[in-house]
N, C-alpha and C positions, 0 to 999 in steps of 0.2 A: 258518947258517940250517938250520930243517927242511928237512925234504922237502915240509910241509906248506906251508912261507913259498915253499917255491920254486914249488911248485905256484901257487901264487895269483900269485906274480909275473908268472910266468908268461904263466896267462892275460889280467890284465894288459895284459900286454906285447903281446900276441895282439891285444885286444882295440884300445889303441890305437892300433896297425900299419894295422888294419880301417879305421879311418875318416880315416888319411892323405890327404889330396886327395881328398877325399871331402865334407867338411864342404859343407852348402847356404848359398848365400849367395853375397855377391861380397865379398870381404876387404878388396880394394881401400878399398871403398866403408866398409865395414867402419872401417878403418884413418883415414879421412880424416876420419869421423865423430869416434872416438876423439880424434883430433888436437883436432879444432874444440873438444869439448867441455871438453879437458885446459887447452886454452889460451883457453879464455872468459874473462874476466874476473867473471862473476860466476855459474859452472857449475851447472850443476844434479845434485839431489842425486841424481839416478834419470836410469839412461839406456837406454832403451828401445831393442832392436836387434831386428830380426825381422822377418816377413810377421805373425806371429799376438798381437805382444805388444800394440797398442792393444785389439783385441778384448778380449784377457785382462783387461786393466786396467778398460776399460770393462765388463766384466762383474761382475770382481771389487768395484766401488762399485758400479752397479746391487745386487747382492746386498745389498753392507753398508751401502746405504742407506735401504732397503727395510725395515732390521731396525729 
C-alpha cells in the first residue's frame, strides 16, 4: 500500500473507533425490530428505523406530490 492508502486507512480506522458505543438509538430495540421484520411472512419492502425517518418520508411525498 501507499502511504497515501495508509493514510486514508487510517483515518478510517480513526473515524470508526470514534463512534463505537456511541451510535443513538437502542440496538436492542433495534435488533427485535430487524428480527420481526426478516421473519414476516409477508415483509415489507422499506424499513424504516429512527426518531426522524416518518418526518422524512412524509415530507419527501408531501413534496413529490405537490409536483
Amino acid at each position: 500500500m501507499t502511504s497515501a492508502n495508509n493514510q486514508v486507512r487510517e483515518a478510517m480506522h480513526n473515524m470508526y473507533i470514534s463512534f463505537h458505543s456511541k451510535e443513538p438509538g437502542d440496538p436492542t430495540k433495534l435488533a427485535k425490530a430487524l428480527i420481526a421484520a426478516v421473519n414476516d411472512s409477508n415483509p415489507s419492502f422499506r424499513l424504516l428505523v429512527g426518531k426522524g425517518m416518518v418526518g422524512t418520508v412524509e415530507q419527501f411525498y408531501c413534496t413529490h406530490l405537490s409536483e
